[in-house]
Every structure is written in structure tokens, then in C-alpha cells.
N, C-alpha and C positions, 0 to 999 in steps of 0.2 A: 676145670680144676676148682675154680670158685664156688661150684654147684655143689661139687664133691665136699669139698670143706663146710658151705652149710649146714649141705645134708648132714653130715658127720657130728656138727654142732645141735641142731637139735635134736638129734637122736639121742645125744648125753644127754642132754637135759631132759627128755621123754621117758629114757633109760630107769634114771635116778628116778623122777617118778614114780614111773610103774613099777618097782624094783621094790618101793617102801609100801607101797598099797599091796600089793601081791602077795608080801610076807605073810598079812594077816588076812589075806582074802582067799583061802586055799579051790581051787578045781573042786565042783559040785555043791557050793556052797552059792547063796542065796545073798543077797546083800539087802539090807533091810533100812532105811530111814524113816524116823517117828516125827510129825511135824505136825505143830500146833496153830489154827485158826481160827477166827472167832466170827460169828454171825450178831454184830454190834447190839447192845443196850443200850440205855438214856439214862447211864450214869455218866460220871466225871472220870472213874477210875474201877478196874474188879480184878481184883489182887491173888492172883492163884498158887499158892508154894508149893511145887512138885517137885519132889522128892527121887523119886524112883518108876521105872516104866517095865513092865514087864506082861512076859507072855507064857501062854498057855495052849498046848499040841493037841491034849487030849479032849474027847466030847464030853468023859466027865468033870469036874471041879474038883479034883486032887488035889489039895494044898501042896504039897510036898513037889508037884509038878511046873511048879511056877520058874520061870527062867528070868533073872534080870539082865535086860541087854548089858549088853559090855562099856559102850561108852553110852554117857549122860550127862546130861544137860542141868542139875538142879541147878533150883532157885525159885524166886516170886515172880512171876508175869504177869503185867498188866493186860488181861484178854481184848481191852480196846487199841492195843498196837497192835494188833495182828488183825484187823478186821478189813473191808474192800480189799479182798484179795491177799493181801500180806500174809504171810507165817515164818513160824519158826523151826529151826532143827532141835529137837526136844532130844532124842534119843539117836543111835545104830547099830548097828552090829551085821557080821556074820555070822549068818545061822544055815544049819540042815535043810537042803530042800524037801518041800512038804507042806503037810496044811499048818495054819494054824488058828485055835478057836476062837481064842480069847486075850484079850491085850490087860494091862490092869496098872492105872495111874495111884501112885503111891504120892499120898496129899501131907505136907506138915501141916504145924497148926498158924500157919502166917499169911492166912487169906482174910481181904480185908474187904471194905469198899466203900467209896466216895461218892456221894451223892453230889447233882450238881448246883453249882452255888452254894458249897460248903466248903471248909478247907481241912476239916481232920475225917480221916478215915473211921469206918465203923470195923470193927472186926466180923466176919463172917464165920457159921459152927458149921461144918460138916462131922457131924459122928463115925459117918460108916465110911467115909473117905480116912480120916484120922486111924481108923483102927486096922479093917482089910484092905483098905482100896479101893479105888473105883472100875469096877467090872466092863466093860465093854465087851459083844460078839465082834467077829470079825471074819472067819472061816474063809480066809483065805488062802489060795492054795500057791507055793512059791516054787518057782521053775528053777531047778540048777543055773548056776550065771549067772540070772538077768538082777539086775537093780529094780527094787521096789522103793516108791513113797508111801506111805500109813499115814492118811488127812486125818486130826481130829478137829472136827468142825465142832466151836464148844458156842453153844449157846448161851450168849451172856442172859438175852432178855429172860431167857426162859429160866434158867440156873440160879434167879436171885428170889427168893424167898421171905414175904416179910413174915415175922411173929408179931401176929394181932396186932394193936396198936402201941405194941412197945419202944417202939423205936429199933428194934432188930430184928437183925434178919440171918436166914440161915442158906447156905450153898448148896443147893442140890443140881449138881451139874446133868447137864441135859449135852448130850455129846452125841453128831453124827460121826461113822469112820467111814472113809473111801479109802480102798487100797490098789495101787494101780500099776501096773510095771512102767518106769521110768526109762528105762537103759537096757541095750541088750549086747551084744558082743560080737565078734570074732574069732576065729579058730581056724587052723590049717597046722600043715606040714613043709618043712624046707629041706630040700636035699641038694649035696650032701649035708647032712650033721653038721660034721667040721666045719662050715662055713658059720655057722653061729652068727647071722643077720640083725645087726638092728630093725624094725620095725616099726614105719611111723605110718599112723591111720589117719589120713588128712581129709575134713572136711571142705566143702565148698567155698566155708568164709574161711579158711587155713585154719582152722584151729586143729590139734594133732594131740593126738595120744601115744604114745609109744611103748613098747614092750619090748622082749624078745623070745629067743626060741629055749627051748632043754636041752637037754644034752641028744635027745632021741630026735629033735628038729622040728618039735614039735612046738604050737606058740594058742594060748588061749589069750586075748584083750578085751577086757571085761568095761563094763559102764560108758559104754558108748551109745547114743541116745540113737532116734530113728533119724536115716536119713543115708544119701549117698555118698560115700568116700571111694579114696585112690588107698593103695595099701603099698610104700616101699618099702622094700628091701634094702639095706646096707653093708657090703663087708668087705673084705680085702682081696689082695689078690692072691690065689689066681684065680678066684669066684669072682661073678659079674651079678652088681647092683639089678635089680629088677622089678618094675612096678605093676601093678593089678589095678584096673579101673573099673567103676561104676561099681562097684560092691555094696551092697542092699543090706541095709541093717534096721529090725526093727528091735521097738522096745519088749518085746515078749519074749525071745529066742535067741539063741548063739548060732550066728549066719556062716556057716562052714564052708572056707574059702578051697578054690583047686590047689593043689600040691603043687610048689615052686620049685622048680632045680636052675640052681645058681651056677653050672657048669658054662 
């Protein structure tokens, strides 16, 4: 009875969850994070104000084809917080599975930079950032389901530009992208229908994701990283609880589980 009642407890809690991610993650869509690192300079500070992130499907350079992710991150970043490994989540979105060419960082004009053993910033001029954008490839190709990271590795030493002996200097950002699927999923069927199962996918260290099924008993759980889980089942009665073990899930693919009857 106590097993039953926890189980029953975090499956709400899972439920709610997956319930609010779900809404805006629809079946054959792509899930996409933009994250920004930096490969360190020998400044004090390198002040980057980014604006806007956006992508591009086609091979050719259509303006009119540019898509701005949905959710973003603006603001100024200092490129030496994010350096030995660290980053940040710049952008995301749900998008159509498929390729895509081209990524394009939208820059204001409030990039700055501190040299060290100084204490006021110098401003930094990016032209062609200020006007279109800065262009990156990327031709990456995104698989229904899974969760993708988009690394942009930004080159502080190389991106700082001095003009001649003036004392200024200009940004011309020098940017690597690694794109790599992060998460990949789950998918089956439950029968009957009417039994309408909570669903908690529980990893080794217990951590748990939870879903549930449609109306047809069918169940997709999306952003689940590589690795081996148990998968239960929860519902009432006269349906009987039922669990699945050892279920193989990598980050490339939605790992389609056998079909459960809760009879």
C-alpha cells in the first residue's frame, strides 16, 4: 500500500511536468538548445550583447527565410564566464525535423572590453554583426524527438581586434559550432486504452520522468538522455500496475518499447 501511494505521488509530480513540456513539444518535432562557450583570452572582461539567434533550412541565403527561435536569452555576456568548460543556454525552441544550414547571432551595440589591469571598459565595433548578423554553417540534420545541444565555441583571443595604434579595437567574432544530440526518448503502446497509465521512466540514480498515454494508449517521453531505465506503469483498478526493465535509450533515437496490457 505504501509503494502504491508513492508511486501514485510521483507520478503527479512527473505527470504535471511532462503535461506542461508536452504542450509546446508536439510528436515529430526536434527539440533544439543554443549554448554559448568560450575558448579564453588575456583580457579582464569581453562584453558580447546578443540580441537575437536565429536559423536558417535552406542551402541558399534567403533573407526572408530566417526563423527566430521562440524562446531567448538576450543580454550582454561576459565571454570569460563561460570559458574551462562552462556555458550558457542562449536560446530554444521547437522546431521541424530536418536539416538545418545556417544559425545567425543578432549582436547589439553594447560590446565592450576590459583590458587587464584597467578598470573602464573600451567599447568594441562590430559593423556586420550590428547590421545582418553574424552568419555561422552548421548543416546539421535533426531527427524527430530527440533533443539537440548547438555549442557555440566563441573565440575570445581570436575575436579581439586592435585598430593600429589607437587604442581600439574592433570584434570580429571567430566562432566554432558543434551540434550533437543530447536526449533521446521513449515510445510504446498500452492496452486497454481505458486504463490511461501514469508513466515514470526511472533511471539507475532514481531520477524519473514522467508522462502518460492518449486517448488511443499510446505514450511518446521525449528528453531523456542515454542510458538504462525501468519504465512503470500506474493505474487503477481493475487494471494492474506493470513495470518494464532494462530499456536502452540513446541520445540519437526514440527507443520503441513492447506493447503493455494492463489486463
Amino acid at each position: 500500500m505504501k509503494k502504491r501511494l508513492l508511486f501514485g505521488m510521483l507520478w503527479t509530480a512527473a505527470v504535471g511536468f511532462a503535461a506542461c513540456s508536452d504542450e509546446n513539444d508536439p510528436a515529430g518535432s526536434s527539440r533544439m538548445e543554443v549554448r554559448l562557450t568560450d575558448a579564453p583570452g588575456d583580457y579582464a572582461e569581453v562584453n558580447v550583447d546578443i540580441r537575437s539567434v536565429q536559423i536558417h533550412r535552406e542551402a541558399n541565403d534567403d533573407e526572408a527565410s530566417w526563423e527566430t527561435l521562440e524562446t531567448i536569452h538576450p543580454g550582454v555576456y561576459n565571454l570569460l564566464d563561460f570559458a574551462n568548460g562552462r556555458d550558457t543556454l542562449l536560446a530554444s525552441a521547437n522546431l521541424p525535423a530536418g536539416r538545418i544550414s545556417q544559425i545567425r547571432l543578432v549582436l547589439g551595440n553594447n560590446n565592450s572590453l576590459k583590458l587587464k589591469g584597467e578598470t573602464a571598459t573600451r567599447p568594441l565595433t562590430t559593423p556586420s554583426g550590428q547590421t545582418s548578423g553574424l552568419k555561422l554553417q552548421i548543416n546539421a540534420d535533426l531527427v524527430a524527438d530527440v533533443t539537440y545541444r548547438l555549442l557555440l565555441d566563441f573565440d575570445a583571443a581570436k575575436s579581439i581586434v586592435p585598430r593600429g595604434n589607437s587604442g581600439q579595437y574592433n570584434l570580429k567574432p571567430v566562432i566554432r559550432t558543434f551540434a550533437e544530440a543530447i536526449a533521446g526518448g521513449i515510445k510504446g503502446t498500452v492496452t486497454p486504452a481505458d486504463a490511461k497509465p501514469g508513466i515514470l521512466v526511472i533511471s539507475a540514480a532514481n531520477d524519473t520522468i514522467g508522462g502518460f498515454t492518449d486517448d488511443a494508449g499510446r505514450y511518446l517521453i521525449k528528453g531523456i538522455p542515454a542510458g538504462t531505465y525501468k519504465v512503470q506503469f500506474s493505474t487503477a483498478a481493475p487494471y494492474q500496475n506493470k513495470e518494464l526493465s532494462n530499456i536502452m535509450v540513446t541520445n540519437n533515437a526514440i527507443t520503441e518499447v513492447p506493447a503493455v496490457d494492463l489486463n
